[in-house]
C-alpha positions in Angstrom: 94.0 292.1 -75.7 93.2 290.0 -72.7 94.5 286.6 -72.6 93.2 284.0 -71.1 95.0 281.4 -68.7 93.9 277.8 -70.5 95.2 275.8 -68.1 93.6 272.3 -68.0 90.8 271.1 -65.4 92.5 268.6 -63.4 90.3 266.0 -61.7 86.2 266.3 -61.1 84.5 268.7 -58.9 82.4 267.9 -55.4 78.8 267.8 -57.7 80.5 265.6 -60.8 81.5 262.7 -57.8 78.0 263.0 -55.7 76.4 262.1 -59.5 78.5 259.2 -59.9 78.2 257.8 -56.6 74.2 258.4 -56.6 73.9 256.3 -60.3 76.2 253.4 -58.7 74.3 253.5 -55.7 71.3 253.2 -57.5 72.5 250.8 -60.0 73.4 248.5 -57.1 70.9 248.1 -54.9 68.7 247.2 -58.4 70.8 244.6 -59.0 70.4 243.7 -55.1 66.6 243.8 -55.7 66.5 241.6 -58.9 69.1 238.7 -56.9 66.6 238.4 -54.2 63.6 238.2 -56.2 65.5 235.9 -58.6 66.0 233.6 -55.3 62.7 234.0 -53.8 61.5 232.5 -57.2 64.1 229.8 -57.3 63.5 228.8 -53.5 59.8 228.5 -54.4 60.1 225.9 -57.7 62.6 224.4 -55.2 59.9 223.9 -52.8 56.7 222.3 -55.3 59.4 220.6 -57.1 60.5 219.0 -53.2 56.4 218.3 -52.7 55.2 217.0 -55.8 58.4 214.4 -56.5 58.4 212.9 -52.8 54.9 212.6 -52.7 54.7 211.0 -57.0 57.6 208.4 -55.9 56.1 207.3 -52.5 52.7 206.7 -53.8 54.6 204.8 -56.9 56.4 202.9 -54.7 52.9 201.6 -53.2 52.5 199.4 -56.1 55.0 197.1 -55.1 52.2 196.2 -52.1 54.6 198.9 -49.5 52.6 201.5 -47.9 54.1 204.8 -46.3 52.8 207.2 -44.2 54.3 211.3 -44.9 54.4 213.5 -42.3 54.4 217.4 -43.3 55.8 219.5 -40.3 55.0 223.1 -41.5 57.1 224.1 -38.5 60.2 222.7 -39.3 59.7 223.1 -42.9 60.0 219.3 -43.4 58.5 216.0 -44.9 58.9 212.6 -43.0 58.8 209.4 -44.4 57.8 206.3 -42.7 57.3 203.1 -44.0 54.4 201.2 -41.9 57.3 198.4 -40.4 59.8 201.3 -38.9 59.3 204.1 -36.3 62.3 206.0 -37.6 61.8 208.4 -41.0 63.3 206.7 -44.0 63.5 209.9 -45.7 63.2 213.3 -44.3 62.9 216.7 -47.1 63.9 219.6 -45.8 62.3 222.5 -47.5 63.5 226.4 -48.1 63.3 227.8 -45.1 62.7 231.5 -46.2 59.3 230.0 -47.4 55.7 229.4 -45.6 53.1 226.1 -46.0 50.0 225.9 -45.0 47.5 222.9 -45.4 44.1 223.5 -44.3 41.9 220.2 -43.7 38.8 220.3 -41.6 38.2 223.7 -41.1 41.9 224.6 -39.4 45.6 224.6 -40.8 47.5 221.7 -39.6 50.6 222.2 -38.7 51.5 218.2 -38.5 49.6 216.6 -41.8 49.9 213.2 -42.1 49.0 210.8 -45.2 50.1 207.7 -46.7 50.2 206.1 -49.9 48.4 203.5 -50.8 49.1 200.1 -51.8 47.1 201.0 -55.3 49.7 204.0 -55.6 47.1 206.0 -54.3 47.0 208.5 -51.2 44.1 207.7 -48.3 43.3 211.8 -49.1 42.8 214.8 -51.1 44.8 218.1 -49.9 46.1 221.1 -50.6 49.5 222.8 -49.8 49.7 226.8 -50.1 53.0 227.9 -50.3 53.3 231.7 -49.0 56.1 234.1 -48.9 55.7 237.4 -46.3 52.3 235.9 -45.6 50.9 235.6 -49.3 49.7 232.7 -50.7 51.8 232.4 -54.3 51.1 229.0 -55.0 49.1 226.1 -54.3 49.3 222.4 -55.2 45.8 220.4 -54.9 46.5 216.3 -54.5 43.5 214.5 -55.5 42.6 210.9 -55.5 40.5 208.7 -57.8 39.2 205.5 -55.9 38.2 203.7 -58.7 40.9 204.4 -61.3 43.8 203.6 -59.0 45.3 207.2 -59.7 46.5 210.5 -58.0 46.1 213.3 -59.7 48.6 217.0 -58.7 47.8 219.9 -59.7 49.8 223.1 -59.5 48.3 226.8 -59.4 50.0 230.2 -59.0 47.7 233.2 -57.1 47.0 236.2 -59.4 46.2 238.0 -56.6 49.2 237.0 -54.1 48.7 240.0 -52.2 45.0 239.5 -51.5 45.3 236.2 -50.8 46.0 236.2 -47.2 46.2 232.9 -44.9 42.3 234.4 -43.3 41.4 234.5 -46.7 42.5 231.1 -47.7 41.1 229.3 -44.1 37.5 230.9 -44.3 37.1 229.5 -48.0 39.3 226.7 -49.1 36.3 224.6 -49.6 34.4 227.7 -51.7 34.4 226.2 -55.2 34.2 229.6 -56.8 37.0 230.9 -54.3 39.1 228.0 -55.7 38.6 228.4 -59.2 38.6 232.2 -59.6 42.2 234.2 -59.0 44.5 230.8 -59.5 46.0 229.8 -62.6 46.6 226.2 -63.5 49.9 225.9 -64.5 50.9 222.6 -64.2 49.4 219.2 -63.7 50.7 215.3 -62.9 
């Protein structure tokens, strides 16, 4: 009879540690994926939330007969306020940095947009703000104003084709009715 020796493994073998290593590895740099998407999405309601409340309380202020004139800097990622009496910003809103905005108006992005408010609570015009991240457009916020009924009217779309819709794209045909209706979806509206 042959006997075996039954001695007991002790610790794990070269393969059994290159297995675990590979599934942590790969479990975190998921996690590492998911955190930066997570903030790429918080930075960018960061950024429309930023937009739509400074430019809704400005032009509310306007109905207490003050008038302000917003400068959007695309290049410093920022948004001046002036009232008509002062040189110096009352207010400046830094946005996330790790974002791009564009505003086309008359055929060309500008990369210092000015408006104001109104004294009816109004603004003295209609734009739109594309919000990109590694050059696609993801959202878009449209400010439109109503002469005659005193009001301004936001409204907030998200691409369905973010990685179509490239800054060429959104220059040649921002004033395309059909380019602005088809591939956004309305999400929210002021």
């Amino acid at each position: 009879m042959k006997r075996y020796n039954k001695s007991k493994k002790k610790g794990f073998t070269i393969i059994e540690y290159t297995v675990y290593i590979f599934i942590i590895t790969t479990i975190i740099s998921f996690s590492i994926f998911k955190v930066n998407n997570l903030n790429k999405r918080l930075k960018i309601k960061e950024a429309i939330v930023k937009i739509v409340n400074i430019v809704d309380r400005y032009s509310s202020k306007s109905f207490r007969n003050e008038e302000y004139k917003l400068l959007f800097d695309t290049d410093t990622k920022e948004i001046k306020i002036y009232n008509l009496i002062n040189k110096n910003p009352i207010e400046i809103i830094k946005l996330p940095k790790i974002l791009n905005y564009r505003i086309p108006y008359d055929g060309k992005y500008q990369n210092k947009f000015v408006f104001s408010s109104t004294i009816d609570s109004n603004l003295d015009k209609s734009f739109t703000i594309y919000i990109f991240s590694e050059k696609r457009s993801i959202y878009r916020i449209s400010f439109y104003t109503f002469r005659t009924s005193q009001i301004i009217k936001i409204n907030i779309y998200k691409s369905l084709y973010p990685k179509i819709m490239s800054e060429e794209m959104i220059i040649k045909n921002y004033k395309n009715e059909k380019f602005m209706k088809e591939g956004w979806l309305k999400i929210n509206d002021y």
